[in-house]
C-alpha positions as CSV (number, residue, x, y, z in Angstrom):
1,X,118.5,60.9,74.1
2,X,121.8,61.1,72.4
3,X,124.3,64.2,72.9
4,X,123.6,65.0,68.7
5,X,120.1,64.6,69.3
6,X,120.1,67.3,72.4
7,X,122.7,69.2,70.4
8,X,120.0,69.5,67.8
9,X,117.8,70.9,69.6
10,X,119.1,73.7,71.6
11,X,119.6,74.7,67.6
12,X,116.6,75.4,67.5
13,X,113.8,78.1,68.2
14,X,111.7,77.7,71.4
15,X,108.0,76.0,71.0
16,X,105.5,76.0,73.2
17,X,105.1,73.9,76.4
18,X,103.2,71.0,76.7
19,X,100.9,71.0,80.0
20,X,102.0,69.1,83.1
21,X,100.4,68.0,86.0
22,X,102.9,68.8,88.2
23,X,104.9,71.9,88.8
24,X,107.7,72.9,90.7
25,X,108.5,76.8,91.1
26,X,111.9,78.3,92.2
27,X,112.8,81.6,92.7
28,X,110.7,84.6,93.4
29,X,106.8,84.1,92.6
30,X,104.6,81.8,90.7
31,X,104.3,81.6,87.2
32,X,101.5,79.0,86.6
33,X,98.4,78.7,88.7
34,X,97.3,75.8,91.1
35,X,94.9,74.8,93.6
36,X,97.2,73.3,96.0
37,X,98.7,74.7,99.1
38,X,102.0,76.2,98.0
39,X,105.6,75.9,99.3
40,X,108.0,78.4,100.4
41,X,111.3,77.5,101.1
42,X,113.4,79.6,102.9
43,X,117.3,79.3,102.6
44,X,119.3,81.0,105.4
45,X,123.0,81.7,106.2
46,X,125.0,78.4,108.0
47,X,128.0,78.4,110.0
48,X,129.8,75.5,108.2
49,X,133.1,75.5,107.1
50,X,135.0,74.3,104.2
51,X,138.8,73.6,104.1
52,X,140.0,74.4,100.2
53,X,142.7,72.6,99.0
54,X,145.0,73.3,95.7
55,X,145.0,70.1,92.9
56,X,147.4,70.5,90.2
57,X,147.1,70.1,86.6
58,X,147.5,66.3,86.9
59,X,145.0,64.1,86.9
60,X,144.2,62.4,90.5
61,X,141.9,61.1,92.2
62,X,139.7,61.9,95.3
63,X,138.1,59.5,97.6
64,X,134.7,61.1,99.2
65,X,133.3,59.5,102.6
66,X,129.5,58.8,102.8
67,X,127.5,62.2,102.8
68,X,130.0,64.4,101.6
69,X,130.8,66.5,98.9
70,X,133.7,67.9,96.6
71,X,132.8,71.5,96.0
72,X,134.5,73.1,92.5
73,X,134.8,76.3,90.4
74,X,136.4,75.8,87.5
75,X,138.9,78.8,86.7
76,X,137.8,81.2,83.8
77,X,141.1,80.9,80.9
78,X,141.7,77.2,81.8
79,X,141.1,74.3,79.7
80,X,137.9,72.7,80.5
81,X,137.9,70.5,83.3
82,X,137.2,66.7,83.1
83,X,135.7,64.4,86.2
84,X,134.1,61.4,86.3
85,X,133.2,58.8,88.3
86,X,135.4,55.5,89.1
87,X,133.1,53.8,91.9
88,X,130.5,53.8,94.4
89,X,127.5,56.4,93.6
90,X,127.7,60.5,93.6
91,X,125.5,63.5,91.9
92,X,126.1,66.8,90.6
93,X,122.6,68.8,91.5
94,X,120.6,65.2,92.1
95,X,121.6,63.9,88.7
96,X,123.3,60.5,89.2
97,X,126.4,60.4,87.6
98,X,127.5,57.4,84.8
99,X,130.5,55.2,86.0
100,X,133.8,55.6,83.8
101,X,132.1,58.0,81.8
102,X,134.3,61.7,81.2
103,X,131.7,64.7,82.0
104,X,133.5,68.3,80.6
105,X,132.8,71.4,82.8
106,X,133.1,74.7,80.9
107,X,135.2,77.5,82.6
108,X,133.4,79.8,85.3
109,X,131.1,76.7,86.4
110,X,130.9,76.3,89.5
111,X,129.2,73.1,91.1
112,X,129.5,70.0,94.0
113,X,130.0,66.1,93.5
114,X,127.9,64.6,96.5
115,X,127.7,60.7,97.5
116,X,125.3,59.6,100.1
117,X,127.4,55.9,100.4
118,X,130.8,56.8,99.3
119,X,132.5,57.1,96.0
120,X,136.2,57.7,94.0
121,X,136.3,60.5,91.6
122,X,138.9,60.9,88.9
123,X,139.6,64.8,88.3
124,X,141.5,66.0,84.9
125,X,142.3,69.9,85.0
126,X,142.6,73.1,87.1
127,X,140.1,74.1,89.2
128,X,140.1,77.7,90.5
129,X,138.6,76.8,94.0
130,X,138.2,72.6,95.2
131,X,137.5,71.7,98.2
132,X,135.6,68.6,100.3
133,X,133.4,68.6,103.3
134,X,131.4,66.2,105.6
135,X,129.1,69.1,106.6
136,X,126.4,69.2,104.1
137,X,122.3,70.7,104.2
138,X,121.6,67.2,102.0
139,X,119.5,65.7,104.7
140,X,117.0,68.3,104.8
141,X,116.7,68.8,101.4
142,X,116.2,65.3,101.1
143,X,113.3,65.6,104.1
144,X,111.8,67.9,101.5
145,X,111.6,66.0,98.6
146,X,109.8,63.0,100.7
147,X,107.6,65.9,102.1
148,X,106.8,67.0,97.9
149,X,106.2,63.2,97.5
150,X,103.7,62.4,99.7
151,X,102.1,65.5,98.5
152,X,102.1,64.5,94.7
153,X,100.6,61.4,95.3
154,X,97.6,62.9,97.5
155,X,97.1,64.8,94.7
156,X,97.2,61.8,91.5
157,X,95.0,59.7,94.8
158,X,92.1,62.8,94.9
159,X,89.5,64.1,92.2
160,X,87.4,66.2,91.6
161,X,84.4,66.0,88.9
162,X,87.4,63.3,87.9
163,X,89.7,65.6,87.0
164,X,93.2,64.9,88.5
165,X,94.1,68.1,91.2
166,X,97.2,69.6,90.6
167,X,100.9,68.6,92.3
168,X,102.7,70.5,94.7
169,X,104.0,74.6,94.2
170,X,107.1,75.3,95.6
171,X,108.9,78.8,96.0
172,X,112.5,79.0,96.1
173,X,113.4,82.5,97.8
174,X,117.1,83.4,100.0
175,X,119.8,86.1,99.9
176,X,122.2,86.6,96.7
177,X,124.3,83.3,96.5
178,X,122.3,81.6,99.2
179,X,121.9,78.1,97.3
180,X,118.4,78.7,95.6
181,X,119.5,77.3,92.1
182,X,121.2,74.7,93.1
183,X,118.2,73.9,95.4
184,X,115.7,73.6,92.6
185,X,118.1,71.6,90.5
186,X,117.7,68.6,93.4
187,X,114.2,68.8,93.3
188,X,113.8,68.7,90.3
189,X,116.3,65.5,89.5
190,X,114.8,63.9,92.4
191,X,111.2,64.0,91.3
192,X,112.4,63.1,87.6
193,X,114.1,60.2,88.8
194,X,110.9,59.0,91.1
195,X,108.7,58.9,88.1
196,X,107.0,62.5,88.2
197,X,107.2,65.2,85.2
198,X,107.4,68.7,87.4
199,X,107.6,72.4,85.9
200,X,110.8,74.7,86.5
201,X,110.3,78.3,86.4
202,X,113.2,81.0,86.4
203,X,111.9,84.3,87.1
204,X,115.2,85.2,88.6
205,X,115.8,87.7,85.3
206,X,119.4,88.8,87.1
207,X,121.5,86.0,86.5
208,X,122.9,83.8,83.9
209,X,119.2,81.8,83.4
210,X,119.1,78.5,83.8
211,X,117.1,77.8,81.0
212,X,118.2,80.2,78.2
213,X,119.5,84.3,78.3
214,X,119.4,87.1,81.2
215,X,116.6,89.5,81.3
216,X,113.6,86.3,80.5
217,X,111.2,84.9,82.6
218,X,111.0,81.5,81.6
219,X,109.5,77.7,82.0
220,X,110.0,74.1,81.1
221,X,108.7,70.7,82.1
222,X,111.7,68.7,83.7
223,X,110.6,64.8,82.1
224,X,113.9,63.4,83.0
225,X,117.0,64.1,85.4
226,X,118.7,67.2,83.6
227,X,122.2,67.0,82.8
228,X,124.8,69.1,84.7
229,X,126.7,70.3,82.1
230,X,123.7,70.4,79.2
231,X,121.3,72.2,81.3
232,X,117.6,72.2,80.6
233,X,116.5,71.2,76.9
234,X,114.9,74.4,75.3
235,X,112.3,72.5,72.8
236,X,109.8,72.8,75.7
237,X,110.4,75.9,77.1
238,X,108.0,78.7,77.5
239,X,109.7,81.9,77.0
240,X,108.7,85.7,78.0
241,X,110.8,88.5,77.2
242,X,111.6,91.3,79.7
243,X,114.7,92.8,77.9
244,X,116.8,93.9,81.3
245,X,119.0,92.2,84.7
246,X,117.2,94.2,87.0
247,X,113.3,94.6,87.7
248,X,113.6,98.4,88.3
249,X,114.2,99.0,85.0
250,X,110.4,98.7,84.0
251,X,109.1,97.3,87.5
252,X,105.2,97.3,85.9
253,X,106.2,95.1,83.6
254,X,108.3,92.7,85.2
255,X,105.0,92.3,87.8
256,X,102.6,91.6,84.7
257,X,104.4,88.3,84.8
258,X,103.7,88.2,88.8
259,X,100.6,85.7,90.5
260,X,99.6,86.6,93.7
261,X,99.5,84.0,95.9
262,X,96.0,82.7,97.7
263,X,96.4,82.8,102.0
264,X,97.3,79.1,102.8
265,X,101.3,79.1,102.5
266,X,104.0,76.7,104.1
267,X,107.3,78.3,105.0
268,X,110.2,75.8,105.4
269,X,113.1,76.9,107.0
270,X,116.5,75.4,105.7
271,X,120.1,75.8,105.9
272,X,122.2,77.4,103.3
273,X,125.4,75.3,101.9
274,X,128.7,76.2,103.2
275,X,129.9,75.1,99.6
276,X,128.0,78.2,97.9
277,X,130.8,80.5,96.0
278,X,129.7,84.3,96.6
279,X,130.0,86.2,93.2
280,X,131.2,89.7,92.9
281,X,128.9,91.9,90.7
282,X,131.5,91.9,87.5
283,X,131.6,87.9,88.3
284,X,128.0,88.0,87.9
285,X,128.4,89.9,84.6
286,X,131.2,87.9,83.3
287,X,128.4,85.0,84.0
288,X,125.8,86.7,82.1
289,X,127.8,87.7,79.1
290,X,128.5,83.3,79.1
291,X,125.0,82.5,78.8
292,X,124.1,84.5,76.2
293,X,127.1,83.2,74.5
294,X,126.1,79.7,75.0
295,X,122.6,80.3,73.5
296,X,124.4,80.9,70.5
297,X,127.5,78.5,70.7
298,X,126.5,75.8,73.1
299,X,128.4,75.1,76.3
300,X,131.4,73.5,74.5
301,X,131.3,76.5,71.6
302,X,130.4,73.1,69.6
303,X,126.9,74.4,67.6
304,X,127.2,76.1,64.4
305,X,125.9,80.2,64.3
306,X,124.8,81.6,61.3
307,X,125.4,85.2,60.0
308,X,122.4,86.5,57.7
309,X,121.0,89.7,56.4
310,X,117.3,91.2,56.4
311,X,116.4,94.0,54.8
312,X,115.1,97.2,57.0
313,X,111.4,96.8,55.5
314,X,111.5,92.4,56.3
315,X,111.3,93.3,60.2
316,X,109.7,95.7,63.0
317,X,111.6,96.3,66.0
318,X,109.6,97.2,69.2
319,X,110.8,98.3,72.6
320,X,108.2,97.8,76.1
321,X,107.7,100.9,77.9
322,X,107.6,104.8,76.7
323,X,111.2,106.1,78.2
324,X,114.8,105.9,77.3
325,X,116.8,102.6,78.1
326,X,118.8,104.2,80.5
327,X,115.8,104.9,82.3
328,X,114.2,103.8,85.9
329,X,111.1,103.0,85.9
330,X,110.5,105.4,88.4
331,X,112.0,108.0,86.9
332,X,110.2,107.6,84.1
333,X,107.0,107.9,85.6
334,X,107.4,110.7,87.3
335,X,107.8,112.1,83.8
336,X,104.7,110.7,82.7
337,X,105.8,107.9,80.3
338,X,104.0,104.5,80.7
339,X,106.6,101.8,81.1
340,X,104.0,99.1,79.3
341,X,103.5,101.4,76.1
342,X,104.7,99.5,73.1
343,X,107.1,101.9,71.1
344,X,108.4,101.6,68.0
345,X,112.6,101.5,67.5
346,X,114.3,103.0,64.6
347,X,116.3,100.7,62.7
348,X,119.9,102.3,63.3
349,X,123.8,102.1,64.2
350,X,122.7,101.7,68.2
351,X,120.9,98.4,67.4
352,X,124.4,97.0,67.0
353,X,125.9,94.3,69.8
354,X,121.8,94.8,71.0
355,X,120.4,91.0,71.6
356,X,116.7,90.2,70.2
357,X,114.1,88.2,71.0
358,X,111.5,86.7,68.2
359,X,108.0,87.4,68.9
360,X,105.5,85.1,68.4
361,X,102.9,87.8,68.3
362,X,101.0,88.8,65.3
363,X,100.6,92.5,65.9
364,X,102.2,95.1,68.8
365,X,99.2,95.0,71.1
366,X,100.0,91.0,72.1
367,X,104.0,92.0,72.6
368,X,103.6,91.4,76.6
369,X,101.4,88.7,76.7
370,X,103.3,87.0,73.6
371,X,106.2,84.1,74.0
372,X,109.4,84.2,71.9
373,X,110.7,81.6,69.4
374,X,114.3,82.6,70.5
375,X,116.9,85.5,70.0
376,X,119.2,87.2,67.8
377,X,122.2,89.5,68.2
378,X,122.5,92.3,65.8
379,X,126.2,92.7,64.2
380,X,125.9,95.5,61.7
381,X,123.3,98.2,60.2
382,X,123.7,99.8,57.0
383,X,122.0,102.5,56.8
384,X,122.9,103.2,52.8
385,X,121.6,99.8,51.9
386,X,119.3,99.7,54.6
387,X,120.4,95.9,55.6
388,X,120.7,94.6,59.4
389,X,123.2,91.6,59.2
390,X,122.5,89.3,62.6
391,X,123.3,86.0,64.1
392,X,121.0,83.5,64.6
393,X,121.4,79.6,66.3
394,X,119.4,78.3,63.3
395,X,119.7,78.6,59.7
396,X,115.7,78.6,59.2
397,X,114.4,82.0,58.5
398,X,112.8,83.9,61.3
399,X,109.8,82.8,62.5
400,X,108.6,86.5,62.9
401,X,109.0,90.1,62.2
402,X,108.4,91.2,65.8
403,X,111.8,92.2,67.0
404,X,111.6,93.2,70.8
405,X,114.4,95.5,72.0
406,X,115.6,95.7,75.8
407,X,119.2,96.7,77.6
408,X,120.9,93.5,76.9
409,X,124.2,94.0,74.9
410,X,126.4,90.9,73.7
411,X,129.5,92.1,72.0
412,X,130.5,89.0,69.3
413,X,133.9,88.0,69.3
């Protein structure tokens, strides 16, 4: 697929997921069901250690031994930083990189080049933190792939009433910064790269999402090794909409999207990664702010956002649960409020900076269960004319008039 092509895409609205056969879970719960004995992988604290070292502006080159890594996090007001690879073999989160070809990191990223035989990597830029090490978790997390392989072909090898049983569920769960996304991201390359089509799902609603905004819970089949710098394509993804970083906010809700989990459970123990950065909680908001602003603008600000205008009576804004925003969810029950009551917003000044999603339901009692075709961020409300003027990624018109409001706030520069 070409970079215009993928470029194209992430234009666009969200559509609904094709079903897979396999799936492969990271974060908190499960999203999907299955009859197969899940996985839970459990990432603890190592004692490695990492020498940093400063590279200057110049561009130069770095020679990795066999089974190491160069670990970087690229500074925040730099120019974007350039790498690519000169010889031998290396990956950036299991995804094989090209020879001679220039991949561009956007600032605030933070990632690892690892070689299992060697390689030679040219650098171009400043980087706010570099450093290499021979000390690396790779070889378990490798022991756990082969272990997710010889489970998905037990499962293509056995039927039942000949219908295929379903692959391998894996739960990704550790501290804050313990390694979990970067975790997933292998496993899913890996079993991309072997042939297989597995499902990621992000229900960590905290952090900058790996597949689209903050405050979503989220899936999308993984049919071939997902670029580093791209991220997962969206025109597959299956989108839910809990409006907040933080569970507590409306805890009922976010556990509508929970599965509980039958008895038989594996629990792997594995090492964390000495090369995992620990992000301060402005860091982490800094990060979110970013990927909202790369819905709308794309990684490398390259794709095209559109300013339009709807008129008061063209849209219905909603909000999920009966209590201020400000509000716990606790809090608010003690006061009697039900945190899954669809209530009705008034179109007004405080909408402003607020980010949308785009329901896909056709009245207010399918809000929760409802996906959204994408988001919007409100820029102005005039109350005289009684016109909202938004953003949008796409020039279509929207594909609903279910607005659903949460805490997220995007200020548009």
């Amino acid at each position: 697929m070409s970079f215009l092509l993928f470029a194209a895409k992430r234009r666009r609205f969200f559509f609904r997921c094709q079903t897979t056969s396999f799936l492969l879970l990271a974060k908190t719960t499960s999203f999907l069901p299955a009859k197969t004995t899940p996985f839970l992988l459990l990432i603890k604290r190592s004692r490695f250690v990492s020498r940093p070292n400063d590279f200057g502006p110049q561009i130069r080159q770095v020679k990795l031994k066999k089974q190491s890594e160069l670990r970087i996090k690229v500074q925040r007001t730099s120019q974007p930083l350039r790498l690519r690879l000169l010889d031998g073999k290396a990956e950036i989160f299991g995804y094989e990189l090209p020879h001679e070809v220039w991949l561009t990191f956007p600032p605030l990223m933070i990632f690892a080049v690892f070689t299992w035989y060697g390689a030679i990597i040219e650098i171009d830029g400043i980087a706010e933190t570099k450093c290499t090490s021979c000390e690396t978790p790779m070889m378990s997390y490798l022991r756990v792939h082969n272990s997710l392989q010889v489970e998905r072909h037990r499962s293509t090898s056995s039927t039942r009433d000949c219908v295929p049983s379903q692959g391998p569920r894996v739960i990704i769960v550790g501290d804050t910064d313990s390694g979990k996304t970067t975790l997933a991201k292998m496993l899913l390359n890996w079993a991309a790269k072997d042939g297989w089509k597995p499902t990621y799902v992000d229900l960590n609603i905290g952090q900058s999402s790996t597949i689209t905004i903050p405050g979503t819970v989220s899936a999308t089949p993984v049919e071939m090794p997902v670029d580093p710098v791209e991220g997962f394509p969206l025109d597959k993804a299956i989108v839910h909409y809990f409006g907040h970083t933080s569970p507590s906010i409306n805890l009922r809700l976010y556990l509508k999207k929970d599965l509980k989990f039958k008895k038989n459970l594996q629990f792997l123990n594995l090492e964390m990664s000495a090369g995992v950065f620990t992000r301060s909680s402005h860091f982490r908001k800094t990060l979110r702010n970013y990927s909202i602003q790369n819905y709308f603008y794309g990684v490398t600000n390259d794709l095209t956002v559109y300013t339009k205008i709807l008129k008061f009576s063209d849209v219905h804004v909603y909000r999920i649960g009966d209590f201020p925003e400000s509000g716990s969810s606790t809090s608010a029950q003690r006061r009697g409020n039900n945190p899954l009551k669809i209530t009705h917003v008034t179109i007004d000044e405080h909408l402003v900076n607020k980010v949308l999603s785009i329901s896909y339901a056709k009245q207010d009692d399918q809000i929760i269960s409802s996906v959204v075709a994408g988001f919007v961020c409100i820029k102005n409300v005039d109350i005289g004319e009684e016109r909202i003027t938004y953003i949008s990624p796409s020039a279509a018109e929207l594909p609903s008039k279910i607005l659903i409001l949460g805490t997220l706030t995007w200020h548009v520069t």
